[in-house]
N, C-alpha and C positions, 0 to 999 in steps of 0.2 A: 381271863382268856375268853372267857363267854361271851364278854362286854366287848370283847375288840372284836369278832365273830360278829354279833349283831350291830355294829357299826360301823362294818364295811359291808352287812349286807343290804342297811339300810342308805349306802352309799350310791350304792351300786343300781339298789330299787328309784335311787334320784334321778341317779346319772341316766338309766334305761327308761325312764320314764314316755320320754318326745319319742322314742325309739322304740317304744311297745304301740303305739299308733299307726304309727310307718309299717310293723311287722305285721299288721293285724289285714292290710293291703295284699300284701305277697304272704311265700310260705318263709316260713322261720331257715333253710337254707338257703334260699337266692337273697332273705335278706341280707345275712349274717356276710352272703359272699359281696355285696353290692354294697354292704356298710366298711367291710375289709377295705374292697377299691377304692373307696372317697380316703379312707384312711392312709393307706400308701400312698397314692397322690398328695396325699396333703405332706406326708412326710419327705416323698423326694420336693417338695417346693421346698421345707425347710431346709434340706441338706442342701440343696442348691443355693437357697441362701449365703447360709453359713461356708462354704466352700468360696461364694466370692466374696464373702468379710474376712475368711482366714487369706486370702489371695490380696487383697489389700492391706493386710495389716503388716506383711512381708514389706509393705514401701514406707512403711511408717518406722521412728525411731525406736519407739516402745512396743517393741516385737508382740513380749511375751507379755504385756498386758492387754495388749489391742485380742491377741489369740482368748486370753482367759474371760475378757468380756464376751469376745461372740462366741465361748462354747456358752456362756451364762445364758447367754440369750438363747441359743438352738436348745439346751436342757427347759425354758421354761418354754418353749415353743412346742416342743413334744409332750412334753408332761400332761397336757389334755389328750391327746393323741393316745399316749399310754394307758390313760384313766378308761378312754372308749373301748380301745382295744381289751382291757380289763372286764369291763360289762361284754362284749358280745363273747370273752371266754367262758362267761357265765352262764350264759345264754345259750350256747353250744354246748354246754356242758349239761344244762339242764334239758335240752330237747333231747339230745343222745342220750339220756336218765329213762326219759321218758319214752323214748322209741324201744330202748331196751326193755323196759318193764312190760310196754305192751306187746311184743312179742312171748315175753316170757310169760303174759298170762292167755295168749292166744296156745301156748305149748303145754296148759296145766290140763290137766284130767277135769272134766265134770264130774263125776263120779268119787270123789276122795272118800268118804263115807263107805263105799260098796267096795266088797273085794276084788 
């Protein structure tokens, strides 16, 4: 389990890698939102795609293999897509980590030591 833990985080530290350059420009939320939008764009072109190979494939005689090839295609068209989306969850997960703790140590006592 350990093993599979550290190699989706060293996945993930690949995949964020050109995207920790980028981040280091702006703040870690306008990028995280501005990496989202290039991401949904890119995904309504795929669905738009695939909506006019599923609309063609209706004039063909091999219906339902013409349909199972172009979901094959829009599944491996998204699957980077998903892989990104997967790192900036990471990424948002880890800033909000971090926003959090630093609040929480702006709320600790100096004093711990003294009554």
């Amino acid at each position: 389990m350990k093993h599979l833990a550290r190699a989706t985080l060293a996945l993930f530290i690949s995949l964020a890698s050109p995207l920790l350059v980028a981040q280091s420009l702006v703040g870690v939320p306008e990028f995280i939102r501005v990496q989202r939008e290039a991401i949904d764009q890119d995904r309504q072109a795929i669905m738009s795609t695939y909506e006019q190979a599923a609309k063609a494939c209706w004039q063909k005689f091999a219906v339902n293999a013409c349909l199972s090839d172009a979901r094959q295609v829009r599944r491996a068209a998204l699957e980077p897509l998903r892989q990104k989306d997967l790192v900036l969850n990471t990424q948002e997960r880890l800033w909000r980590t971090e926003q959090r703790d630093l609040r929480l140590q702006g709320k600790q006592p100096e004093n711990r030591g003294q009554p």
